[in-house]
N, C-alpha and C positions, 0 to 999 in steps of 0.2 A: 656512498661516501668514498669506499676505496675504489670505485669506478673515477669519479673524480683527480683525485691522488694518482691512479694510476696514467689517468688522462694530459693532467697538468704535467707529470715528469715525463713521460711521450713526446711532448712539444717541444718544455724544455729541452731535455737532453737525448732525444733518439734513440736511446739505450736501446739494444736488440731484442726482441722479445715482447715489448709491451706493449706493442700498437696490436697484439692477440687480444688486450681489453677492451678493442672497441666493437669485436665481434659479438653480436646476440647470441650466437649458440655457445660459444666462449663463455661466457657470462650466464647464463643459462643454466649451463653442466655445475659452474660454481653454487647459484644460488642454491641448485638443487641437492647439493654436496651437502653444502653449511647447514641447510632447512633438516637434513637427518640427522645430518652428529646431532645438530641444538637440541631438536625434537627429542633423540634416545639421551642426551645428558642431563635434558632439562625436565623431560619427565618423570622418571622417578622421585628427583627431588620435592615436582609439585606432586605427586601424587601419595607419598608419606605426608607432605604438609595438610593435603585434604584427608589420609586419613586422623591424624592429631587433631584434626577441627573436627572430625565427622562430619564430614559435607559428604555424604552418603546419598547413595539412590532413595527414593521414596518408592515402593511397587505398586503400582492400584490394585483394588482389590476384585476389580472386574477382569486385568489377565491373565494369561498363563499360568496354572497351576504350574509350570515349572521357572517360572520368572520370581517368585518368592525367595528361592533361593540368593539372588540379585542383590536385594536388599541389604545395605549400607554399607557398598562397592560406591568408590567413589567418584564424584560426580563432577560437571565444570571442569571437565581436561581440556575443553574448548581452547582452556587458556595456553595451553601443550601448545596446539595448533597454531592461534593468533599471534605469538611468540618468535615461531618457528618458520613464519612466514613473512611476518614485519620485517627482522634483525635481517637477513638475507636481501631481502628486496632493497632497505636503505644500504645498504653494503655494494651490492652489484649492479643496481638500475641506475635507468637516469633520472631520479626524483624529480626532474623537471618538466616531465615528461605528462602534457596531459592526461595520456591515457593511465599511468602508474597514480598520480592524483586520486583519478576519479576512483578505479577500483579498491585503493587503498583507502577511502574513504569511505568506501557503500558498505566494504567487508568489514573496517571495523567499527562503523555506527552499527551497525547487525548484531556484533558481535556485542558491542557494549547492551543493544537491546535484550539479547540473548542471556547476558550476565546477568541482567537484573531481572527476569524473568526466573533462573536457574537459584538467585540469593531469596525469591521471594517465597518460592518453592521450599528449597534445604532448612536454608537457617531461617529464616521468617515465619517456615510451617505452615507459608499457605497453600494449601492443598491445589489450587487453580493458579497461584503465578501472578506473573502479569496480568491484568484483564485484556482479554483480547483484543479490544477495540484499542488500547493503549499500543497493543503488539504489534498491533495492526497501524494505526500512526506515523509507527518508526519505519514501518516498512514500507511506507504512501511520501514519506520525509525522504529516504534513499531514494526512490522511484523519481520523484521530483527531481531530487537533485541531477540525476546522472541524466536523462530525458531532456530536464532543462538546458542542461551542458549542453549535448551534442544536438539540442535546435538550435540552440542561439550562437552557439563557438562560432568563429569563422574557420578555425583548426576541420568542421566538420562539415562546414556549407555545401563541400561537393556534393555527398549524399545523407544528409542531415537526417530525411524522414525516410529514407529507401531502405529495403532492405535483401539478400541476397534468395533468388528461390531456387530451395536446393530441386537439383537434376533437370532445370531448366538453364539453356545457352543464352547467353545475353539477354536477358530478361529479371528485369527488379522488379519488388511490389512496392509502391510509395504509398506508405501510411498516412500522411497527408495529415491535418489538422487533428488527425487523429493518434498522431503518434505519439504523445504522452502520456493519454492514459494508458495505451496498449503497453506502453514499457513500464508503466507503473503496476500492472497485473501482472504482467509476466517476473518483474525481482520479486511483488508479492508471491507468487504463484512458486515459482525454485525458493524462495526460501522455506516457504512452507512444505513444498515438497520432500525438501531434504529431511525437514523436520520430522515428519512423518515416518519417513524410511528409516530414521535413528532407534530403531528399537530390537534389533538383533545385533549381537558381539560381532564386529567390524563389517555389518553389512552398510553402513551409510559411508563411512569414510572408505573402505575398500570397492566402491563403485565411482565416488569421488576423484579416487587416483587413476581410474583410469579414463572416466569420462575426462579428467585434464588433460591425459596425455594425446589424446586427439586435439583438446581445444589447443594443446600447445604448437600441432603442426599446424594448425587452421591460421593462429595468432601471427604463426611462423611467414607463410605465405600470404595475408592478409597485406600485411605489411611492406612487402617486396613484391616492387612495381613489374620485375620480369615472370615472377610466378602468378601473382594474379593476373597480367593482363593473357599469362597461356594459358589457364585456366577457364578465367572468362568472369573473375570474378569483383566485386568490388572491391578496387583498391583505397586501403585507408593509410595515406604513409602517418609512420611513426608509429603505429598500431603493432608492428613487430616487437617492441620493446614490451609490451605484456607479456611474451614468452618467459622473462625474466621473472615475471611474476607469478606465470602459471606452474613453472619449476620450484618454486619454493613451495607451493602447496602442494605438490607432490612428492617434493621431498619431503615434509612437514606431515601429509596422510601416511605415506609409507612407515615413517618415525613412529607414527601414533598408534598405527594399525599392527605395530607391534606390541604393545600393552594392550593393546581393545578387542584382540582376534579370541577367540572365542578357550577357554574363560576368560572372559575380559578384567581386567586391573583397575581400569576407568571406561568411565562414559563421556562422549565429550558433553553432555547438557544440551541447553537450546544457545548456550554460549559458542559453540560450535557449528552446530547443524545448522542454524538462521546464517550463519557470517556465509558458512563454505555454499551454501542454496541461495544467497543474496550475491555472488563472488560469482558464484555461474551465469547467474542470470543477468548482469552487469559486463562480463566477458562475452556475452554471445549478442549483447548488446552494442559494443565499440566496437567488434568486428563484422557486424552486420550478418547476423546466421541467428535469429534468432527464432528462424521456423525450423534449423534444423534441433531445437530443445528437445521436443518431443519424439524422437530418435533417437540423438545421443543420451540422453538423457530417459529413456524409456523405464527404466526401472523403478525412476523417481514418479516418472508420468504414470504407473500403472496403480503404484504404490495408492495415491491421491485419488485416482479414479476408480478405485475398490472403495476409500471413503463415502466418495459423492454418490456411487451407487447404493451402496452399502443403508447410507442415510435417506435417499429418496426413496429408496423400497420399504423402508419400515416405513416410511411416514404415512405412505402411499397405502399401504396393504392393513393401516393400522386406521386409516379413513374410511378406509374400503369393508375392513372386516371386523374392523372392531381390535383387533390383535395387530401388533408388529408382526413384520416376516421377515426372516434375513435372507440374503442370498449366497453370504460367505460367515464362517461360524463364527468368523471374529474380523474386525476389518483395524488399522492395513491388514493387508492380504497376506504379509508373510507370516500372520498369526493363524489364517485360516492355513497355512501348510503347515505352519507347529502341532493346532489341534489337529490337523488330518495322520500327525504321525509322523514327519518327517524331522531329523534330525537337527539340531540350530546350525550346526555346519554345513552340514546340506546346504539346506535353504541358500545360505548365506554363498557357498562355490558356486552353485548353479545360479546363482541373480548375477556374480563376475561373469560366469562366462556367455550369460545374455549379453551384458553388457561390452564384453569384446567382442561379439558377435557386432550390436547394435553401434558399436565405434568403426567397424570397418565399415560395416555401410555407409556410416556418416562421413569417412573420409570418403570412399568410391566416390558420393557424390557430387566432388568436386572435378575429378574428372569421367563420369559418368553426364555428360551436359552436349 
């Protein structure tokens, strides 16, 4: 809106100074600005509101003998985040902008999935939420949407079903007839992952901000026709303008991951982890990098595949032998480094510094081709 405003008195009156609003990274540095004061203003006030409600953690009784302690720390700060990220984005982008559309729309149908998921939970007392297939729905409903957009647009016809293969020179893979379920697994697949990884004090949102901060340079040069084409990469114009977006969620994680960092004050819920893992996966999706997920995003990807293993080896060994067998004492996996002994902070430094680890390579690989 004030991009706008700022846009309209430009034309009119030339004023010195204000043709700086028409810059992305100009606009960028703001939203990113606005997403933290809101986030540190606006969270303590929802987070005394949730505590006066008791909208409290629930613990299960199958984790961490030291996650008891947890219990009715509050819960649904997702709302901190979606807030934090909205107010900034309608303030500095250009709302008109398809790509700003679509994401602001996958992240907060997620999010609202999330909320009701997180109220079914707290206040409803149902111990399981959502039912999955329901959760699951919303997440099949966002995948459609955004998939559907970028076949049929003509905004995207250039490279509709393509998509970029990292550390390969001139060379795309075209998903062909197949590219709508594959992007309707993969929002599935980050939201659930983030979801997963949401259960240590600021290890999901502190890996968040920084897997943004690559997606932001990626968003950066996707967008501008003289960096991608020296790179080698696919150009998507107008795709620069989600940098605006991606700066608000990291100003917004940063805000958050100050109440959440270990003791944490809040949790964001599934009100959170589903928007910000559906927000990624919808981002790597309109800038076509959606094989580099599994890299920048490795912490989430590891998280998930200690599950899937986790679950196919009791099944397996529990066929086989009569008895379950595990292969990690507790899965996600960050729980098997709790019970191994290691500290929650721990844990939690060394998954960031995988994860800057695993964002440089994700950048190199755009000029590694």
């Amino acid at each position: 809106m004030i991009y706008y405003l700022f846009d309209y008195l430009n034309k009119l009156f030339n004023p010195p100074g204000f043709d700086v609003f028409r810059f992305i990274t100009f606009r960028a540095a703001l939203s990113a600005i606005t997403a933290l004061f809101l986030s540190v203003y606006v969270g303590p006030k929802i987070i005394k509101y949730l505590k006066k409600k008791q909208i409290g953690e629930t613990i299960r009784e199958l984790g961490p003998e030291g996650h008891k302690k947890k219990a009715g720390t509050p819960t649904m700060g997702g709302i901190i985040i979606l807030i934090s990220i909205v107010v900034p984005v309608l303030l500095w982008a250009d709302v008109k902008s398809i790509y700003i559309i679509l994401v602001l729309i996958g992240t907060l149908f997620l999010g609202f999935v999330g909320f009701v998921d997180d109220y079914l939970k707290v206040i409803k007392k149902l111990k399981k939420g959502l039912i999955a297939r329901y959760k699951l729905l919303g997440q099949v409903i966002v995948g459609l949407i955004i998939s559907g957009a970028v076949y049929f647009l003509p905004q995207f016809s250039a490279h509709a079903t393509e998509t970029t293969l990292p550390f390969v020179k001139n060379l795309n893979l075209d998903f062909s007839y197949f590219y709508i379920p594959i992007e309707i697994f993969i929002i599935t697949a980050t939201s659930n992952a983030v979801n997963l990884t949401d259960g240590l004090d600021g290890l999901a949102i502190g890996n968040m901000s920084i897997v943004m901060l690559a997606m932001a340079v990626m968003s950066y040069i996707t967008g501008n026709v003289i960096f991608a084409d020296y790179l080698h990469i696919i150009y998507m114009p107008g795709s620069g303008e989600l940098t605006v977006f991606i700066a608000a969620m990291i100003g917004a994680g940063l805000g958050f991951l100050w109440f959440n960092f270990y003791p944490a004050e809040v949790f964001m819920g599934d009100t959170g982890s589903l928007s910000l893992g559906g927000a990624f996966g919808i981002l790597a999706i309109l800038i076509k990098q959606e094989l580099l997920i599994p890299i920048l995003g490795g912490v989430f990807f590891l998280e998930t595949l200690s599950v899937i293993i986790q679950r196919l080896y009791f099944k397996y060994t529990k066929k086989k032998y009569g008895e379950g067998r595990r292969v990690f004492k507790m899965a996600p996996v960050h729980h098997h480094f709790e019970l191994s002994g290691w500290a929650e902070p721990k844990i939690v430094m060394r998954a960031y510094i995988i994860t800057i680890i695993l964002a440089i390579i994700s950048l190199a690989s755009f000029k590694i081709r």
